[in-house]
C-alpha atoms as one frame of an Amber mdcrd trajectory, in Angstrom:
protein
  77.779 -83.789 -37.885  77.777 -84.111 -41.459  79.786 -86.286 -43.337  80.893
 -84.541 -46.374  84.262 -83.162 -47.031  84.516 -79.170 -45.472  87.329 -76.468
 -46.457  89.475 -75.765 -43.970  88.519 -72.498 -42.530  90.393 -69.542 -41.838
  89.624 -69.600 -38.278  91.303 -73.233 -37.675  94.620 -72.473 -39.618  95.773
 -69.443 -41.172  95.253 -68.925 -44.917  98.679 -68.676 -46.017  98.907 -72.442
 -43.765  97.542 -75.758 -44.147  97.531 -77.919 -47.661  97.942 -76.263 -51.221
  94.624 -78.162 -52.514  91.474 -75.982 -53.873  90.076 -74.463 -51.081  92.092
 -76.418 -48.460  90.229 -79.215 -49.437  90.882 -83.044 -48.700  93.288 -84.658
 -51.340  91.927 -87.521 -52.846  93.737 -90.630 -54.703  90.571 -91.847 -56.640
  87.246 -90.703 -57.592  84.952 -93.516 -56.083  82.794 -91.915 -53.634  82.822
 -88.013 -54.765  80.347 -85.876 -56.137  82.371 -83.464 -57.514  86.056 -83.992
 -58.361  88.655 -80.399 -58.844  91.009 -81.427 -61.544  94.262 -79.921 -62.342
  96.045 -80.058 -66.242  98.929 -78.098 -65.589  99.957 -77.771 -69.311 101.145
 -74.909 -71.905 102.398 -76.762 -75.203  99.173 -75.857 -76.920  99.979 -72.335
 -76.670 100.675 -70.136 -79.275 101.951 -67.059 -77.594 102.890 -66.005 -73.846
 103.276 -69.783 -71.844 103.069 -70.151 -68.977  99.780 -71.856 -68.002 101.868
 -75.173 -66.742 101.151 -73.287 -63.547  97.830 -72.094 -63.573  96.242 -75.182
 -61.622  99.149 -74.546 -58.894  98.558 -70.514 -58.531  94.580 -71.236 -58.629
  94.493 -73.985 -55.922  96.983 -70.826 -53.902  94.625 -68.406 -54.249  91.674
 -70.542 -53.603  92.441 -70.671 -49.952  90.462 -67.387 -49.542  87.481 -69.025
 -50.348  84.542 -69.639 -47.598  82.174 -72.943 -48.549  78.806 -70.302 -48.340
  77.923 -68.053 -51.121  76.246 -65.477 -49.792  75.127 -63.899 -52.984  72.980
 -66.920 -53.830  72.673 -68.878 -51.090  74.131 -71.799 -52.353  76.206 -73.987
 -49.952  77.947 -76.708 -52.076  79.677 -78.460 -49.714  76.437 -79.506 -47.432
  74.952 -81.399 -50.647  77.978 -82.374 -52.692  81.159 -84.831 -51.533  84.123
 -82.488 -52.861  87.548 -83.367 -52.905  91.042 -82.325 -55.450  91.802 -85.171
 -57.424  95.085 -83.376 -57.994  96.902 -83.199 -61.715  96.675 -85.064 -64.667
  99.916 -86.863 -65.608 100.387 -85.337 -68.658 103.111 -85.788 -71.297 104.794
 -82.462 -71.019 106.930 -83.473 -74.543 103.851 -84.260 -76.318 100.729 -82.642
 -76.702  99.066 -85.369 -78.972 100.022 -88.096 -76.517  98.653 -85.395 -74.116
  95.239 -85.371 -75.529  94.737 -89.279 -75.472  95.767 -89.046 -71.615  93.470
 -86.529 -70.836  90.410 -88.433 -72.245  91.803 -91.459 -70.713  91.521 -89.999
 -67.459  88.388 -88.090 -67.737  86.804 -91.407 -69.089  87.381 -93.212 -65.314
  86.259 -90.113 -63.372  83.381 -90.187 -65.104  82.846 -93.637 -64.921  83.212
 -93.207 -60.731  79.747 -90.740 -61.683  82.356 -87.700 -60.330  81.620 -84.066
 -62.073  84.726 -82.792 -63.185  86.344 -79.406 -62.608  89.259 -78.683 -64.383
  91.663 -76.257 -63.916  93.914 -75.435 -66.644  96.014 -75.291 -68.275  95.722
 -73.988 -71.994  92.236 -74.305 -73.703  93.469 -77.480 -75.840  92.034 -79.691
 -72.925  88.133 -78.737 -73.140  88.708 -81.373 -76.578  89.897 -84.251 -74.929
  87.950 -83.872 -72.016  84.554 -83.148 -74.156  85.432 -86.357 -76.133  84.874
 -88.118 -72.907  82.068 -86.787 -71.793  80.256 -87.713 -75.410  80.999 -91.284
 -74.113  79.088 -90.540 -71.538  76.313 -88.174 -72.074  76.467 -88.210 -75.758
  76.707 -85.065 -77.566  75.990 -81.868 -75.286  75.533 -78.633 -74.879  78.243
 -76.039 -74.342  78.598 -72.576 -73.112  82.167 -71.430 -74.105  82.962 -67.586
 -72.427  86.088 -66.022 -73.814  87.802 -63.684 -76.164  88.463 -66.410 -79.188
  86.166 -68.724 -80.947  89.235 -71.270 -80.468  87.555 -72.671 -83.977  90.848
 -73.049 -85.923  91.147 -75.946 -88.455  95.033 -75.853 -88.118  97.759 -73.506
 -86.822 101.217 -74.155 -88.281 100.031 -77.340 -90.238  98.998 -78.401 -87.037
  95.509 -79.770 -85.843  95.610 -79.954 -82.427  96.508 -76.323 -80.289  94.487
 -74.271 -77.961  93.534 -72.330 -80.886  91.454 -75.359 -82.344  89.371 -77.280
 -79.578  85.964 -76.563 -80.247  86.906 -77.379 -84.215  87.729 -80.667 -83.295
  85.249 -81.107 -80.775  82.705 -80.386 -83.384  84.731 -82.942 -85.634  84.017
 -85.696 -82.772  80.709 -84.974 -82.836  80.702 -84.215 -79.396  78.104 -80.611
 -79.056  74.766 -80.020 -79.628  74.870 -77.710 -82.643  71.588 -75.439 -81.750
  72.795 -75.263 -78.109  76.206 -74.043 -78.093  77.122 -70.726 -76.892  79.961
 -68.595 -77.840  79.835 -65.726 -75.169  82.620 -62.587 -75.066  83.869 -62.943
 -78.344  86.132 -59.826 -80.104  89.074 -58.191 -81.232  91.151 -57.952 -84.120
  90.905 -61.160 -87.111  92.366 -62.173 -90.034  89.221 -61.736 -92.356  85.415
 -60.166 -91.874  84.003 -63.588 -91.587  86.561 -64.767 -88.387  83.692 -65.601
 -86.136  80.777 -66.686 -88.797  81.734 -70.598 -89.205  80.303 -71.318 -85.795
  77.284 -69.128 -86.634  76.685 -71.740 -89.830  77.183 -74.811 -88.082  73.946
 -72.991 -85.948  76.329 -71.737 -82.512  75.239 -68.697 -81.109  77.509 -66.097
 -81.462  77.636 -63.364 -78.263  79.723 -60.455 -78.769  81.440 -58.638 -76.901
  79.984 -55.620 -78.066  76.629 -57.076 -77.268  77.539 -57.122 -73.614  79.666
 -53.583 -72.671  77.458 -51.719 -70.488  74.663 -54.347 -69.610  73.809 -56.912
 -67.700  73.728 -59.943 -68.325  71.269 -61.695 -66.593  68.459 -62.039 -69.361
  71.210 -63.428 -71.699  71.289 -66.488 -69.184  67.351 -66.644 -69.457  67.713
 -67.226 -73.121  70.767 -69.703 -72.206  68.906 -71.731 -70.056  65.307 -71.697
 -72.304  67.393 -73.123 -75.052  69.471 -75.300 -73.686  66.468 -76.762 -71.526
  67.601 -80.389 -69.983  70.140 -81.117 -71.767  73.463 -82.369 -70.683  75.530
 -78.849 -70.573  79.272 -78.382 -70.191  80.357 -74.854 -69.625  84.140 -73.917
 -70.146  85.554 -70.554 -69.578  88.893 -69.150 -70.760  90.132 -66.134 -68.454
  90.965 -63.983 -71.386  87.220 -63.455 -71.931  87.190 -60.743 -69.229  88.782
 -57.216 -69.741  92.731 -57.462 -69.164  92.031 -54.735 -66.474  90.524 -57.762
 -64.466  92.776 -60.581 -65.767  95.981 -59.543 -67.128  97.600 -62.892 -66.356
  96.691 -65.034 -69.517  98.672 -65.839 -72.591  96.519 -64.187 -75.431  95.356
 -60.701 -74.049  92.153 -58.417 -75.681  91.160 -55.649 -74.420  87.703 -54.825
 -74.118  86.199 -57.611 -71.988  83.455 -58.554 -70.162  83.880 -57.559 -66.178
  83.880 -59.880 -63.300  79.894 -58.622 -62.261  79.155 -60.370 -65.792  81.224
 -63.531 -65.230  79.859 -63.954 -62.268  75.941 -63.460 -64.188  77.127 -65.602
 -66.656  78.212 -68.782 -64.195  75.694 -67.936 -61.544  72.953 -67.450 -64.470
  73.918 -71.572 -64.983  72.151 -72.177 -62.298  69.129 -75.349 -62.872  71.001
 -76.692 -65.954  72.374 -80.002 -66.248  75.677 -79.470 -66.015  77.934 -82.043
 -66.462  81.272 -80.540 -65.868  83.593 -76.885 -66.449  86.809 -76.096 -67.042
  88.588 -72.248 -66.256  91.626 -72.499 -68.263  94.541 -69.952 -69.777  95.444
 -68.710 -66.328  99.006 -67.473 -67.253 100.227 -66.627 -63.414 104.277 -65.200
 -64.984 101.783 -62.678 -66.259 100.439 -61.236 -63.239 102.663 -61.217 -60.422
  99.865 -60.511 -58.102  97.841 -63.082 -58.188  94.464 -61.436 -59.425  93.899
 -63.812 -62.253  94.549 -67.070 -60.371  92.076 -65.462 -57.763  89.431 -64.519
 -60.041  89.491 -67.890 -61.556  89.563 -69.535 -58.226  85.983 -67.583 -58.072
  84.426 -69.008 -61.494  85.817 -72.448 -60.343  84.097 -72.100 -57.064  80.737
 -70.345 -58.989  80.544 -73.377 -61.130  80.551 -75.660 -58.556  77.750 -73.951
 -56.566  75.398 -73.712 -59.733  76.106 -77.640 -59.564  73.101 -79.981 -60.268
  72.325 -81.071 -56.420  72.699 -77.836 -54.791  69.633 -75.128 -53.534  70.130
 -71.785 -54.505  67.873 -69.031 -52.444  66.775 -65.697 -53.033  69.539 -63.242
 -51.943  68.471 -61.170 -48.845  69.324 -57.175 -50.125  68.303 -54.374 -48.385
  65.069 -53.711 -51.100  66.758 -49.881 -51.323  65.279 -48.555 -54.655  69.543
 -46.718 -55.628
């Protein structure tokens, strides 16, 4: 019998039944002991337009209860290598963003310290700072691979420095990323000047288009991901408005011409044999989509990340070899 923590299945209470943790998970009061921790920042004051992602973590961990522990795409079965539990919600100041930020770290500093991979479920996209400031305590500066629809590079939005709009700005402040191993994946839409996008592309980011990826897949950009990025400690957080608002309407800042789910799940899945250190899926805006689509499709990534998770065996999928 093994003796790590197991979803509870569909076939031993009823989906819409049982607890409202990811996947029906256990819920867990401290890290000591896990492998892998599911975090929830249920918070929306860094937003600058449509709020509402207070209650992203909450609709995720609802959706989530679809969710069976194999993948049969991949093979990978997390939760026979990896102690998994929800660690539940950060206490965040709800008032106060800045005070916000410092509690974040805070609390990312002891879950790391327990040796517990974090994933994070936002919750706007100011977090990935705060929680990438304690991970350079950690790991020291790392890699990133950022998927979304804005470069979130921002030195200030109304006078002020710290909004989802500015993370990776700050982050890059903090010293906290590898410069020649960050990737900016699904970027697009409308700016204020030509030149929007090219400050990452001189600090030496690469810079992924949308554009680059309509009509493709995207498996041999994860090739070139993973050759340059090598061993090095990676983080990998992904906003939901990088995919098409035909897939994920619920989010606060909406673009159309997105990526598709078949390339978020290349893009997470293509993660596979790096280092990774932690994720986040954030900007889940559920007022936004009354069915529940986005907080399902991000349940998805969440549960993608963690099967791509140092520790866990991936085999070859078994398709039918039809040449269609």
């Amino acid at each position: 019998m093994t003796t790590f923590n197991q979803p509870l299945g569909g076939n031993e209470m009823a989906r819409f039944g049982g607890p409202a943790t990811m996947m029906r998970l256990p819920a867990a009061t401290s890290p000591e002991g896990l492998d892998v921790g599911f975090i929830g920042i249920p918070m929306d004051h860094g937003t600058s337009n449509r709020s509402g992602t207070r209650l992203g973590p909450r609709q995720i961990r609802d959706e989530s209860r679809m969710l069976r522990p194999y993948n049969m795409a991949t093979g990978a079965a997390p939760f026979d290598h990896l102690q998994v539990a929800d660690l539940g919600d950060v206490p965040i100041n709800t008032f106060d963003l800045k005070k916000t930020v410092d509690i974040i770290t805070d609390y990312y500093r002891r879950v790391l310290a327990a040796g517990v991979t974090p994933l994070t479920l936002g919750g706007d996209h100011t977090l990935t700072w705060p929680i990438l400031r304690a991970m350079k305590e950690k790991y020291g500066p790392v890699a990133l691979i950022h998927i979304d629809a804005h470069a979130d590079i921002n030195e200030h939005m109304f006078g002020e420095t710290v909004a989802h709009g500015c993370p990776f700005r700050r982050a890059w402040e903090d010293e906290c990323l590898i410069n020649d191993r960050v990737f900016q994946i699904g970027l697009r839409g409308t700016g204020y000047a030509a030149d929007d996008f090219d400050w990452a592309r001189g600090q030496g980011w690469t810079v992924v288009q949308a554009e680059e990826c309509w009509g493709k897949s995207l498996v041999r950009l994860m090739e070139i991901v993973r050759e340059r990025i090598g061993e090095m400690p990676v983080y990998i957080s992904y906003d939901i408005d990088s995919l098409d608002p035909a897939f994920a309407p619920g989010t606060g800042t909406v673009e159309p011409g997105g990526l598709s789910t078949w390339q978020a799940l290349e893009i997470i899945r293509g993660c596979a044999g790096l280092n990774i250190v932690g994720g986040d899926l954030v900007e889940v805006s559920p007022p936004y989509d009354p069915s529940g689509n986005t907080a399902l499709i991000g349940a998805n990534l969440l549960y993608e990340m963690l099967c791509v998770l140092p520790g866990v065996p991936q085999r070859p999928s078994r398709f039918s070899g039809l040449a269609f």
